[in-house]
N, C-alpha and C positions, 0 to 999 in steps of 0.2 A: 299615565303609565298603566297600560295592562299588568297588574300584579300576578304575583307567583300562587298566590293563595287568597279564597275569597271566602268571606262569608255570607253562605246562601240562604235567608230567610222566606216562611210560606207568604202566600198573598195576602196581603193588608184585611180584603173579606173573610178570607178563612182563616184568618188566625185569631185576631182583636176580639171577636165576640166570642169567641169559646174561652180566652185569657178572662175578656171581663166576667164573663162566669164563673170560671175556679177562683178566681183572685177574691168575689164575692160571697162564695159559695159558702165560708165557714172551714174549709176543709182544704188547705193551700199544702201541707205536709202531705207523708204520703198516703195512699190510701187508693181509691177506685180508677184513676185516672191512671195511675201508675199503674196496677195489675192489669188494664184493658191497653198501654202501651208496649207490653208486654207483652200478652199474647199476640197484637197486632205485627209487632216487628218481627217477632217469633214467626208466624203466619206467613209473614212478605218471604224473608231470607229462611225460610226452611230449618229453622231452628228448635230443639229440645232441651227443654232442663235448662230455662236461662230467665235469668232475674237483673233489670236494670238497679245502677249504680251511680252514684253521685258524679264519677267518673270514668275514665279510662285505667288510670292508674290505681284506682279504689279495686276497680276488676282484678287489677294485673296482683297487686296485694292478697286479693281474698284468694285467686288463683293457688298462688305460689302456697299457701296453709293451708289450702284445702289439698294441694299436693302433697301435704307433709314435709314443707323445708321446713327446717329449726336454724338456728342461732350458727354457725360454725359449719353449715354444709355447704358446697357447691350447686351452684347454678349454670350452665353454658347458656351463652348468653351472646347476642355481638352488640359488635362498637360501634357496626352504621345504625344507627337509629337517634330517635329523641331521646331523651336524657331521663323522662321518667321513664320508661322501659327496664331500666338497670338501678335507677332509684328507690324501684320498687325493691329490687333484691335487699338493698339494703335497710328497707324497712323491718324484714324481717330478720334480721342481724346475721345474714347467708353473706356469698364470698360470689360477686358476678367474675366465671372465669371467659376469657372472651375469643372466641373462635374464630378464626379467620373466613372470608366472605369469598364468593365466586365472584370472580372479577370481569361476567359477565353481565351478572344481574343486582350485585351488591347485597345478595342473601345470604344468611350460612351458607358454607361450603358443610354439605354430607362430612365428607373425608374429615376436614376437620375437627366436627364434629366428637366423630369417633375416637381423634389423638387424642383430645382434651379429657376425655370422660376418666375419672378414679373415682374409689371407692367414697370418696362424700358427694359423687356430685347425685345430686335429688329431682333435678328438672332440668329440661330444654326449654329455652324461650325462643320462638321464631318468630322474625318480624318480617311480613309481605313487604318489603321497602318499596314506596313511591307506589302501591298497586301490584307489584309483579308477587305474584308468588310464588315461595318455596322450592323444594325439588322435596317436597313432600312424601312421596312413596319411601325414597332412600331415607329420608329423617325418621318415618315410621318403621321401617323397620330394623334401625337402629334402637328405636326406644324399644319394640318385643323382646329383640334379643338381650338388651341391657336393662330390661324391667324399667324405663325411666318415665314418670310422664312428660309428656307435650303440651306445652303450651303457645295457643297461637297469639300472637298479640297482630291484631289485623282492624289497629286504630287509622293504616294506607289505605285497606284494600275492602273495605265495604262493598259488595257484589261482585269480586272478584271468583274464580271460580278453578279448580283442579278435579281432572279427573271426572265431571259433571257430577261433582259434589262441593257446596257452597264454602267458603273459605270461612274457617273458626269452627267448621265440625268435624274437621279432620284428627284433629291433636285430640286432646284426653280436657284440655279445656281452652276456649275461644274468646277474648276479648275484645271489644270494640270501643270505639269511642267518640263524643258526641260533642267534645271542645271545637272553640266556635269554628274554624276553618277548616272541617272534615267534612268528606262528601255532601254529612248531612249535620245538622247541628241542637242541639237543647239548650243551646248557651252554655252548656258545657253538663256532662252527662256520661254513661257507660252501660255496655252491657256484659255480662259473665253466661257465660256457656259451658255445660256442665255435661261430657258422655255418661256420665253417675248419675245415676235420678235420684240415686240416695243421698245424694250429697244437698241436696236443696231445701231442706230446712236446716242444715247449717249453714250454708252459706245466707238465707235469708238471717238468720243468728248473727252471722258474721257480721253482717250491713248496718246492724241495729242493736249495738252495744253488748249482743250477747243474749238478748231478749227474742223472743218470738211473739211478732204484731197478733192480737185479736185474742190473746190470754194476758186478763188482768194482771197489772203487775204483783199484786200482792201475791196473788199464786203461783208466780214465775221463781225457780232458780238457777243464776248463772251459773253457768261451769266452764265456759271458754270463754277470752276475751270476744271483746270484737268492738266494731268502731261505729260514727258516725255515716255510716257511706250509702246512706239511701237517697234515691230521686223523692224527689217532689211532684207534688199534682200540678204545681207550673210548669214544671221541665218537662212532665209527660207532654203536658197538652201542645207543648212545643212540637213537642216531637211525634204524637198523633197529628198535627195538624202539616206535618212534612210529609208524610207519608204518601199522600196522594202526589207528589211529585218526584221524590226521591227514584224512581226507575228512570223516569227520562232526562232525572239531571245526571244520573249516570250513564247511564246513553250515552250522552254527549261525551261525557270524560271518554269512554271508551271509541266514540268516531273521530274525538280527536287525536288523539293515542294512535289509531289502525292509520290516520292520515299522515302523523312525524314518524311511524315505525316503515311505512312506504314510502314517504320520499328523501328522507333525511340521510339514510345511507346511498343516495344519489349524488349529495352533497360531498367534494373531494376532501377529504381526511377526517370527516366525519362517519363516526358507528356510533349504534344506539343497542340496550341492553337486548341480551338474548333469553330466552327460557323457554321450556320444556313444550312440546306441541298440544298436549293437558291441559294447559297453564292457560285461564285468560284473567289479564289484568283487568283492572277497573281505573289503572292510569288516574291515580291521585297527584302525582306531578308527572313529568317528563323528564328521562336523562337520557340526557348528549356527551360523550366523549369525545373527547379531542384530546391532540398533542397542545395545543394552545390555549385551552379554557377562555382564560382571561381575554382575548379576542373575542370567543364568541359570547361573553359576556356584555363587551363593549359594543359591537352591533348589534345587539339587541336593544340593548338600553338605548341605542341613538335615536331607536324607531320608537323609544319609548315602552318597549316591552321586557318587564324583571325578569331577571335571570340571577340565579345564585346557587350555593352549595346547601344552604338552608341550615345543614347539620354540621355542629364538629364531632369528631369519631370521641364516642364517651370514655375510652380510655386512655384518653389523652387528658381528659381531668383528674385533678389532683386527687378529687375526692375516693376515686378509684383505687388510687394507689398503682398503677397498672401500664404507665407508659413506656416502659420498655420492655414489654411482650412484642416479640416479633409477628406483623399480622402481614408479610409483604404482599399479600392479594391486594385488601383494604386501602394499605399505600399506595398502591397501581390503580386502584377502582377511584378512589377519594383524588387522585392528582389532579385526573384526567377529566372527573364529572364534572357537568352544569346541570339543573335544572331549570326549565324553560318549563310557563305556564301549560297547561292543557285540560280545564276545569271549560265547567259550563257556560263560563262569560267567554269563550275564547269563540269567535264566530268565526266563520270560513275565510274571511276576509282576512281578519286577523291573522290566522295560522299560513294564509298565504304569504300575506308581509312579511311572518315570521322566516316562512321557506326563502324567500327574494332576498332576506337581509342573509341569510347563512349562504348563499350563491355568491353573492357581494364579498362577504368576506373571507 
């Protein structure tokens, strides 16, 4: 079965011996490996003011306080995404209220956006779903006029790109994520992007119980909480030793992507997402609409290649409290989609199969 999602690890040569060296080195926490994965990734994606994190969701957390939510405020936020995206909100005892999605691309919808917003709400969270991004200009200058910040959560869309400006440095703060089945992986990991350069030693505070690394503790005193959420000098080395491949294993996500975005709507009563002519995805999955789904689920799988919904809309869990908000975009977008593989394992040959089996059916 060609699977929907894959975990991509470095070559066995470049990675083993730089591991066996941090793992022996005395110094496995964080420390130099982590600060020089940092600058490195920063360097690659054209990034400022950003500090790696235990995770993805560790980011989205520090985000959201470094925005200034509290207890009792609103977040916009939406329902198509992974579940910690909105779990986060609730970490910081905030209220995820959830905005209905363009039923083109399964991103917020601008417009709705803007119904949703009253006087608590404290932040935008936008999620690049599957790779596409945003319609970001409109979200930006919703947040000028309404003072709110941005936050990107672009755990899809790792080299994605709007406007010929890198995706996560648009919003007021960018998060990535490096759990195992993202473009690229640490074994699991995150980054925080900060438009505030002043915000960077809190948020390093943030990562690290409240402390600041390289002043003895006895001389230290807390004044804001903060948590366990820093990388490791293993998870760096992970992730400096991806680096050297990570553009062409994006590459790939992306020529497979331009390949199902060109032939698939050839295919009769199949269409695939639209977005902005700014907008280039990085095609972390692939979605297919249909009137039939569950069809073209079943020729896929015949040929042996996964196809799924992958996500349920988060406000449909209980935990939300939140299922009968009307989101009728979301329910026309979520009917109708499949995702269908389009990562780096997916070879030419494959993606033909894949076209052959949707003609078939």
């Amino acid at each position: 079965m060609i699977p929907l999602v894959k975990v991509g690890m470095p070559d066995k040569k470049i990675l083993m011996s730089e591991l066996e060296k941090v793992l022996y080195s005395g110094m496995i926490a964080e420390g130099e490996k982590v600060y020089d994965f940092e600058y490195q990734f920063s360097k690659m994606f054209g990034l400022s003011n950003a500090i790696a994190m235990s995770s993805g969701t560790a980011a989205l957390h520090a985000s959201l306080i470094l925005s200034g939510v509290s207890p009792g405020d609103e977040v916009i936020t939406t329902s198509m995404t992974a579940e910690p995206t909105n779990i986060s909100i609730l970490h910081v005892g905030a209220v995820p209220v959830f905005a209905d999605v363009d039923p083109l691309s399964g991103n917020l919808s601008p417009s709705s956006i803007r119904k949703k917003i009253s006087s608590k709400t404290k932040a935008i969270i936008v999620v690049h779903y599957a790779g596409i991004p945003a319609r970001m200009s409109e979200i930006m200058k919703i947040s000028k006029e309404f003072n709110i910040p941005v936050i990107e959560d672009c755990a899809h869309s790792l080299g994605a790109q709007y406007d010929n400006k890198g995706i996560g440095t648009i919003g007021d703060f960018g998060i990535f994520s490096f759990q195992a089945i993202k473009h690229m992986t640490t074994v699991d990991g995150g980054f925080l992007v900060m438009k505030d350069k002043h915000l960077i030693n809190k948020a390093k505070r943030f990562r690290w119980f409240g402390l600041e690394k390289g002043i003895p503790r006895s001389e230290l005193n807390i004044s804001d909480i903060g948590y366990k959420y820093n990388m490791t000098n293993v998870t760096a080395v992970i992730g400096l030793s991806q680096l050297s491949a990570i553009e062409s294993r994006i590459a790939r996500h992306k020529e497979n992507g331009y390949f199902f975005d060109s032939n698939i709507p050839q295919v009769s009563g199949l269409t695939v997402p639209k977005f902005e002519k700014c907008a280039i995805p990085s095609y972390w999955l692939y979605t297919i609409f249909s009137d039939d789904y569950q069809n073209v689920q079943k020729c896929l799988n015949d040929i042996g290649v996964s196809a799924s919904k992958l996500h349920k809309p988060n406000h449909l869990h209980s935990i939300f409290n939140a299922s009968d908000i009307p989101l009728p975009n979301l329910d026309y977008y979520y009917k109708r989609m499949i995702h269908i593989p389009c990562g780096w394992w997916v070879k030419e040959e494959d993606r033909e199969n894949i076209l052959d089996a949707l003609k078939k059916g």
